[in-house]
ROSE-4610 file (N, C-alpha, C; in Angstrom, 1 decimal, always signed):
// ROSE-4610
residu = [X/X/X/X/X/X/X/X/X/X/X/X/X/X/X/X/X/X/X/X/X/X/X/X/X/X/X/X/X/X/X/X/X/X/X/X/X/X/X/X/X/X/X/X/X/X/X/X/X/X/X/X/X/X/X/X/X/X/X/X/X/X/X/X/X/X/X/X/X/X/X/X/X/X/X/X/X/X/X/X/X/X/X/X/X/X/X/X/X/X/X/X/X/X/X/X/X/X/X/X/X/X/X/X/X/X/X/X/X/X/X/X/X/X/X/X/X/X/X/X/X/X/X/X/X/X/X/X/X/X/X/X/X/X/X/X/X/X/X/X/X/X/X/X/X/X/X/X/X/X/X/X/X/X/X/X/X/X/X/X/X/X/X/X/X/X/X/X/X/X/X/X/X/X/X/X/X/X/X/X/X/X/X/X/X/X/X/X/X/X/X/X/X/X/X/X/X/X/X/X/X/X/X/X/X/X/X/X/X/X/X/X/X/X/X/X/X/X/X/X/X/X/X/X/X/X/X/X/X/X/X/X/X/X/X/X/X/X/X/X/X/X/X/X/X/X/X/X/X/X/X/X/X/X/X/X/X/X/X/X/X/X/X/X/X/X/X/X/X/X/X/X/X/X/X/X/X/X/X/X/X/X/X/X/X/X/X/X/X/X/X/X/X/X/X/X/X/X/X/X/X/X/X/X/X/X/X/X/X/X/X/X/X/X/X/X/X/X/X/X/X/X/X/X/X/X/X/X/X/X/X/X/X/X/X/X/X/X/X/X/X/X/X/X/X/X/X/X/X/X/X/X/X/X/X/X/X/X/X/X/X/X/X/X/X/X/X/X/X/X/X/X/X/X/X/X/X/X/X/X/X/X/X/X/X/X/X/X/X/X/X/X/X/X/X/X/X/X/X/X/X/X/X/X/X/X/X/X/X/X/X/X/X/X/X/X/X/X/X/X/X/X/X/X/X/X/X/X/X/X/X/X/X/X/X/X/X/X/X/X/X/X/X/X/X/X/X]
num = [1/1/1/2/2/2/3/3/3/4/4/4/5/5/5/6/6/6/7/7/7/8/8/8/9/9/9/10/10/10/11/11/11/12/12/12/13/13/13/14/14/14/15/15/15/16/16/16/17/17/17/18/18/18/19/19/19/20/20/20/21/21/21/22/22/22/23/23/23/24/24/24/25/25/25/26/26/26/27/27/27/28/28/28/29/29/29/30/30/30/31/31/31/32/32/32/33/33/33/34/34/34/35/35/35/36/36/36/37/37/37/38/38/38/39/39/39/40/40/40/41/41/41/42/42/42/43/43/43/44/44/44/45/45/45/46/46/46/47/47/47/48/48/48/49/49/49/50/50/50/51/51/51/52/52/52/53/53/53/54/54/54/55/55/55/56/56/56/57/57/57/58/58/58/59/59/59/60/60/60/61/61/61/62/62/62/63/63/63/64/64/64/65/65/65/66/66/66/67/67/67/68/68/68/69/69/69/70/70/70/71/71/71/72/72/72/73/73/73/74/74/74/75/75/75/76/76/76/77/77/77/78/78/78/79/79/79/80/80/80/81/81/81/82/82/82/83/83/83/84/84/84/85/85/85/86/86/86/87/87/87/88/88/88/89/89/89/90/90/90/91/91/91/92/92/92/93/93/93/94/94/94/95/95/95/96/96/96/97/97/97/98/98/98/99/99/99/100/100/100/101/101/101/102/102/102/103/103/103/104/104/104/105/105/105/106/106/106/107/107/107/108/108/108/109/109/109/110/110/110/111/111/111/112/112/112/113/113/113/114/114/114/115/115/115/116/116/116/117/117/117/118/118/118/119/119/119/120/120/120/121/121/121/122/122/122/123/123/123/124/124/124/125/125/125/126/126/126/127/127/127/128/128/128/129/129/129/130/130/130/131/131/131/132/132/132/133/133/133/134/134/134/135/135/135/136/136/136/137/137/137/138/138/138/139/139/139/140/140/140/141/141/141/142/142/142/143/143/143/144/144/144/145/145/145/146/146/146/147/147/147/148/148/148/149/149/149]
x = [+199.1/+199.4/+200.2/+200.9/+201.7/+200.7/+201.3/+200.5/+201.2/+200.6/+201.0/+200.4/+201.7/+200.9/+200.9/+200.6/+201.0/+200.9/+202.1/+202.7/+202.8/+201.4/+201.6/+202.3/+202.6/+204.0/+203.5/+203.1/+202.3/+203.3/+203.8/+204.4/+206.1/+206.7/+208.0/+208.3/+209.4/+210.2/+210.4/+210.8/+210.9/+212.4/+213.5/+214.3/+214.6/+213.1/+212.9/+212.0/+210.9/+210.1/+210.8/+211.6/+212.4/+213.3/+213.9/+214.7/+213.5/+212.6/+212.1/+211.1/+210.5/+209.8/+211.0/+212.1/+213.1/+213.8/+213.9/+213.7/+213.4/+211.5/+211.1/+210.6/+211.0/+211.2/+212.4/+213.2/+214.2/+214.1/+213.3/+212.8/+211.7/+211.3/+210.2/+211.0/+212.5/+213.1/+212.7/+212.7/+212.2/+213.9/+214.1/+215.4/+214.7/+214.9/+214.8/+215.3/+214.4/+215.4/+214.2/+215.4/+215.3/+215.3/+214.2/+214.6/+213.8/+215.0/+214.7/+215.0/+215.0/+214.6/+216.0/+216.6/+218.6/+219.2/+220.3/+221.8/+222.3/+222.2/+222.2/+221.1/+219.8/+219.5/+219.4/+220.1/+220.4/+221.6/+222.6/+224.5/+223.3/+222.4/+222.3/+221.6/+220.3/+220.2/+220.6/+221.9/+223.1/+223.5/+224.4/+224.9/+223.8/+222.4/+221.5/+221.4/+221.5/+221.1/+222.4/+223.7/+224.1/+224.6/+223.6/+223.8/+222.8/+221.3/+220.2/+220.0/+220.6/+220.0/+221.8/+222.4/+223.1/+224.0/+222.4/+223.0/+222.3/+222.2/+222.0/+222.5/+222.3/+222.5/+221.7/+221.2/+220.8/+221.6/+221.8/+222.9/+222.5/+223.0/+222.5/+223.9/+223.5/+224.5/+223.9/+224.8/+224.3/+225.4/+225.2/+226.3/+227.6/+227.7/+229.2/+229.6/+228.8/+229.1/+229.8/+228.6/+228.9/+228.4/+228.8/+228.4/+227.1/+226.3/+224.6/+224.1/+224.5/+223.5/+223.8/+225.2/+225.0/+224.2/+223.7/+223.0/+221.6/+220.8/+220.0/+219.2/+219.4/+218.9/+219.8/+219.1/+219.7/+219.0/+220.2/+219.6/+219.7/+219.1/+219.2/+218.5/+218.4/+217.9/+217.4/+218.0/+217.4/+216.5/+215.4/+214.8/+215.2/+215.8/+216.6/+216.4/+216.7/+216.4/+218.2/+219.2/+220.0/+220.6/+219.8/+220.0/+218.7/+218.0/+216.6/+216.5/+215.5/+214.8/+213.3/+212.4/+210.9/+210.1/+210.8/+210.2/+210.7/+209.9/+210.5/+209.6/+210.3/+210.1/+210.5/+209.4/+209.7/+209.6/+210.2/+210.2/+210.9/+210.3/+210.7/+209.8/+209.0/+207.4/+208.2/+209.3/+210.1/+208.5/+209.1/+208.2/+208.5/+208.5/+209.1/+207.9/+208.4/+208.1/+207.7/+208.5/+208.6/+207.5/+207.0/+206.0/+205.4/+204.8/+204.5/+206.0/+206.8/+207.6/+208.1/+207.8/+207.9/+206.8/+206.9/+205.9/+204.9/+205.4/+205.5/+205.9/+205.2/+205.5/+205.3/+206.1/+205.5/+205.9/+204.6/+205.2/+205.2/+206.2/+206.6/+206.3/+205.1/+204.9/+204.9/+205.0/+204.7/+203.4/+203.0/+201.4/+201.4/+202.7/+202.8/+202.6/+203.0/+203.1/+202.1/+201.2/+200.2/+200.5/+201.8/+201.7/+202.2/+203.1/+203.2/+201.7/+201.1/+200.2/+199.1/+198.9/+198.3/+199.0/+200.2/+201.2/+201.0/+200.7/+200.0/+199.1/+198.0/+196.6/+196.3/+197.3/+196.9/+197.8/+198.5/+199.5/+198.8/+197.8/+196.8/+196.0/+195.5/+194.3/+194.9/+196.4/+197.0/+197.2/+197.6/+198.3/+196.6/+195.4/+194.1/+193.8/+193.7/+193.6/+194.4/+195.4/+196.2/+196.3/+195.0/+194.9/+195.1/+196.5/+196.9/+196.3/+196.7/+196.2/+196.4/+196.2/+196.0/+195.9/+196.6/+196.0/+196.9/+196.3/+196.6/+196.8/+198.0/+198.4/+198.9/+198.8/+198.5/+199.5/+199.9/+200.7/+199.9/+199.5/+199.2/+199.7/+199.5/+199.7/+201.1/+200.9/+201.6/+203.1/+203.0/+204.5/+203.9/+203.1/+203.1/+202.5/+201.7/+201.0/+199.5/+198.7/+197.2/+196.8/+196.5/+195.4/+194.1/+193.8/+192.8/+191.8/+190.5/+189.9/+189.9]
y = [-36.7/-35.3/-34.5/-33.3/-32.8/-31.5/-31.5/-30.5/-29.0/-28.3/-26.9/-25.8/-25.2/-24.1/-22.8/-21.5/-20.3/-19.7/-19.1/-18.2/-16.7/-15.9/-14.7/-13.4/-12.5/-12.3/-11.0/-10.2/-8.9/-8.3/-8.7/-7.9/-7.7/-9.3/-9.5/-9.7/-8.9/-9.8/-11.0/-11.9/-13.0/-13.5/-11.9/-12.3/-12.7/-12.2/-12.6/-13.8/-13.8/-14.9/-16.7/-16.7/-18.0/-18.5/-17.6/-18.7/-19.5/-18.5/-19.1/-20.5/-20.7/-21.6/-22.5/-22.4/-23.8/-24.1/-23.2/-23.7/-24.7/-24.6/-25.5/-26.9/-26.6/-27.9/-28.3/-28.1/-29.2/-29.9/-28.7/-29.1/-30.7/-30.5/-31.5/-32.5/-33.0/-33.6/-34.0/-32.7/-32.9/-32.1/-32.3/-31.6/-30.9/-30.0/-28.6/-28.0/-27.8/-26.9/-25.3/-24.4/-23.4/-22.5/-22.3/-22.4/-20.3/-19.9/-18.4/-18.1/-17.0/-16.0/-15.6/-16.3/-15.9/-16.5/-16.0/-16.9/-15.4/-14.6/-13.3/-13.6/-13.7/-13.7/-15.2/-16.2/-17.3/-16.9/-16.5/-16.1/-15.0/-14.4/-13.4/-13.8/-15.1/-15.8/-17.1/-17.4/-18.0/-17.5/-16.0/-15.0/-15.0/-14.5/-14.6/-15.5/-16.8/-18.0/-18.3/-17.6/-17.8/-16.6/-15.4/-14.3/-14.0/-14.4/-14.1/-14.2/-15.2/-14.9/-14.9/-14.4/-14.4/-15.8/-15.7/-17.5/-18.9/-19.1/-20.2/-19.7/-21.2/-20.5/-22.3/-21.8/-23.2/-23.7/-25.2/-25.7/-25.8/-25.5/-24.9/-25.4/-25.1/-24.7/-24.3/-24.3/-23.9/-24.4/-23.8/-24.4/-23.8/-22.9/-22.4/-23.0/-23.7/-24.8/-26.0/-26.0/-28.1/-29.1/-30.1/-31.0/-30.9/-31.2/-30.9/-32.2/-33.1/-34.8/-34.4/-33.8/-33.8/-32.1/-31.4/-30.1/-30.5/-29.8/-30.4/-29.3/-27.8/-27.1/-26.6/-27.0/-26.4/-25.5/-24.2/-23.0/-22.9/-22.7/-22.9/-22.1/-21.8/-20.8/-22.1/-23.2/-24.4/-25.1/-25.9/-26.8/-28.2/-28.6/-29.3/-29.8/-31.1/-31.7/-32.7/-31.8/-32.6/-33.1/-32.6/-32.9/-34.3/-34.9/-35.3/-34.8/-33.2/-32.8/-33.4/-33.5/-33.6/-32.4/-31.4/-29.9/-28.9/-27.9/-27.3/-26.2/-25.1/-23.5/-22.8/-22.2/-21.3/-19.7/-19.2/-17.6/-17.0/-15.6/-14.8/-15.0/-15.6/-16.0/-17.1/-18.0/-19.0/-20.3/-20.9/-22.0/-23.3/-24.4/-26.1/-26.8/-27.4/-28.5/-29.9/-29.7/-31.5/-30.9/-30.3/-30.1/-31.5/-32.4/-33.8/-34.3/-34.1/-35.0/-34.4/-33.5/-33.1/-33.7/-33.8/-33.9/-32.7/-31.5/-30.3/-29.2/-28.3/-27.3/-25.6/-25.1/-23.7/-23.0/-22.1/-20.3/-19.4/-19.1/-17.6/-16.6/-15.6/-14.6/-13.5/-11.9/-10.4/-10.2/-10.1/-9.7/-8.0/-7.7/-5.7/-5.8/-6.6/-6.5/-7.1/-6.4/-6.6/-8.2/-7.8/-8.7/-10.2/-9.7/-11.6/-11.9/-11.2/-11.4/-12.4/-11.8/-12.1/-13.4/-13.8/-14.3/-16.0/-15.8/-16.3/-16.8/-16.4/-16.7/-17.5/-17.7/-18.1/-19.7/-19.5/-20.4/-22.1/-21.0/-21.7/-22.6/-21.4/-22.5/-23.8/-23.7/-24.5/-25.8/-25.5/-26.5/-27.3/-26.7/-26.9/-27.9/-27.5/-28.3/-29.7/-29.7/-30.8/-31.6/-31.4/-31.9/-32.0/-30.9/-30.5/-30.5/-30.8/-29.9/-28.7/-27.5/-26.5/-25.7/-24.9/-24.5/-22.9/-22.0/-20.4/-19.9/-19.6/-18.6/-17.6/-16.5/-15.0/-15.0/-13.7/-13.1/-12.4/-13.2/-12.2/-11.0/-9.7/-8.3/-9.1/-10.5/-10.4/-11.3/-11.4/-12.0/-13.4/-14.3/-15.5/-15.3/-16.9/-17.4/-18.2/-17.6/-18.1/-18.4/-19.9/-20.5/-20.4/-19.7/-19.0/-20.4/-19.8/-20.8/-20.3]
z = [+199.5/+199.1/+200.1/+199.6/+200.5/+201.7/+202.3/+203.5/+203.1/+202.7/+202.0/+202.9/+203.2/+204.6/+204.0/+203.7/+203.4/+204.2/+204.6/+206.2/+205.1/+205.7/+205.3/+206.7/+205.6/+206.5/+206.8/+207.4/+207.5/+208.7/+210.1/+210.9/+210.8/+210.1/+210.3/+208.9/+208.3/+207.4/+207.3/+206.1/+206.0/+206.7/+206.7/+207.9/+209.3/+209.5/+211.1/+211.3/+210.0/+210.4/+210.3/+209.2/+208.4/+209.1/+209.9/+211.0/+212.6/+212.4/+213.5/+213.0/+211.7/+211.0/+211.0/+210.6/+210.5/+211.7/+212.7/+214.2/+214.5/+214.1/+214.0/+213.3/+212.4/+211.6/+211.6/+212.4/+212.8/+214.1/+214.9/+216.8/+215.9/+215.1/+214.9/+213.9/+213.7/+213.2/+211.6/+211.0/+209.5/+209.2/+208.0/+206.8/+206.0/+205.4/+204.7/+203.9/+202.5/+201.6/+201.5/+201.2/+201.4/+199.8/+199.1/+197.7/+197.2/+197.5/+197.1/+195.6/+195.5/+194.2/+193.4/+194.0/+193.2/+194.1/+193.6/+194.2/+195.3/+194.8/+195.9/+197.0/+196.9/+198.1/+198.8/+198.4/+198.9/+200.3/+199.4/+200.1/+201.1/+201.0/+202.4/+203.2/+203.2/+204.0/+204.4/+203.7/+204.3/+205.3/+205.2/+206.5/+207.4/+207.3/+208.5/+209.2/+208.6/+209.5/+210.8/+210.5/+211.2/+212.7/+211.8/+212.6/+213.4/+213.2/+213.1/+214.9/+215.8/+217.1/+217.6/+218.8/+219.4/+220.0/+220.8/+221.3/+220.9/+219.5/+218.5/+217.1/+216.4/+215.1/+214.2/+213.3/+212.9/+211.6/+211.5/+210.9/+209.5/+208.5/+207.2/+206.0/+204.9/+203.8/+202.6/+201.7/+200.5/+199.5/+198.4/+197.3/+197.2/+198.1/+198.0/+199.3/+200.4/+201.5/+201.2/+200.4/+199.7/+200.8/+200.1/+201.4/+201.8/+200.6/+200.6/+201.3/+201.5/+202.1/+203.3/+204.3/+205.5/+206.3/+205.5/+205.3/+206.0/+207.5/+207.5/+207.2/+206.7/+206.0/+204.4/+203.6/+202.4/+201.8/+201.3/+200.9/+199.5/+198.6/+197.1/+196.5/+194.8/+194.1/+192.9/+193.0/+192.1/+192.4/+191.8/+192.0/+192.1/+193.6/+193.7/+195.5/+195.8/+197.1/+197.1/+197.3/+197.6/+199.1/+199.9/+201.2/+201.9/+200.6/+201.2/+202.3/+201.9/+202.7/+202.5/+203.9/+203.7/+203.8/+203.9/+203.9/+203.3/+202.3/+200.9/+201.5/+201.7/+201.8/+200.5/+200.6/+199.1/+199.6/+198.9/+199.4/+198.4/+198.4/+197.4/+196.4/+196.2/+194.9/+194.2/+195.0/+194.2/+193.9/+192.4/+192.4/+192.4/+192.5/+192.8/+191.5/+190.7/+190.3/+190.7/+192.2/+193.0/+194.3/+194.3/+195.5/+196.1/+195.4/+195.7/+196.6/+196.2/+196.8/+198.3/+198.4/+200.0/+200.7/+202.1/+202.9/+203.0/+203.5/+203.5/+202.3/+202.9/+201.9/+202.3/+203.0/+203.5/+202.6/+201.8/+201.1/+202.0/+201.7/+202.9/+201.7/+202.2/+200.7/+202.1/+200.9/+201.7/+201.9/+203.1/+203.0/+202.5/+202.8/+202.2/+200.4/+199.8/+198.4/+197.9/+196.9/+196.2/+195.1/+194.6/+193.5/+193.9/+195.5/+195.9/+196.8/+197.1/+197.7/+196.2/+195.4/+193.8/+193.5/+193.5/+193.1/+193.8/+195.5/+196.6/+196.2/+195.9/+195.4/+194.6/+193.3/+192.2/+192.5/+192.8/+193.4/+194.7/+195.8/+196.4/+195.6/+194.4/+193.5/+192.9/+192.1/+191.7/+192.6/+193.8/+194.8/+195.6/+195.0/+195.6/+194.7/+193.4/+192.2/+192.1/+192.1/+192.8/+193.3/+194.7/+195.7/+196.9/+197.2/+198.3/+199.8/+200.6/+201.5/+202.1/+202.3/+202.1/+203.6/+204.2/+205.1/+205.5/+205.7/+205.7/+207.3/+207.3/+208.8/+208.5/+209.3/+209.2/+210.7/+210.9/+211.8/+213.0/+214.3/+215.1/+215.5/+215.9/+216.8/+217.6/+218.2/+219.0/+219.0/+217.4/+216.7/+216.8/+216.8/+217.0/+215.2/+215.3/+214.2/+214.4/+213.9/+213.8/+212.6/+212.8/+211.2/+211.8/+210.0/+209.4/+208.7/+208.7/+208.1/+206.4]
């Protein structure tokens, strides 16, 4: 079953938090698709990924890139793995069909919004039902990340 984390977002935007999550899942040599809420907010965290720290930038594309197989992050609004990635972020309350087929699975939801928070919830029972494994981090005071039981 796939390992399904939900990264609630309470101190940082999902602009500040999502480059630092695919940071790391590429420091830990996994590939990644990046599967948001439109094709608008795809093209703007496109531009972030490459703006987002001064001195890095992480190696990405999207569909106005092309050249999705050599992509070791792909940014998309489809339900789609054309880079075989083993790790599928969802954001924006986006949903996947192929969840099994990832290793991984991080939702990036708003801890400020009631309805992605609701949205979160219902989403956990599904991916529980399933079989998932399942596991909840929250935002410390001090910008890191702590799992919750």
């Amino acid at each position: 079953m796939t390992d399904v984390r939900f990264y609630h977002l309470q101190k940082w935007p999902l602009e500040v938090a999502l480059p630092q999550l695919l940071e790391r899942v590429l420091a830990g040599g996994f590939r990644a698709v990046v599967l948001a809420g439109s094709e608008t907010r795809v093209e703007a965290l496109n531009g972030l990924l490459w703006t987002y720290r001064e001195e890095s930038f992480l190696p990405h594309g999207s569909k106005a890139d092309g050249n999705a197989a050599a992509q070791p992050v792909w940014l998309t609004a489809e339900d789609e793995n054309p880079n075989d990635a083993n790790v599928l972020v969802l954001t924006d309350g986006a949903e996947s069909a192929r969840i099994a087929a990832y290793a991984r699975c991080c939702e990036m939801f708003d801890g400020r919004d009631d309805d992605a928070v609701a949205s979160a919830r219902a989403r956990w029972t599904t991916y529980k039902e399933a079989g998932h494994e399942l596991t909840y981090w929250q935002q410390t005071p001090q910008g890191g990340w702590e799992k919750k039981e």
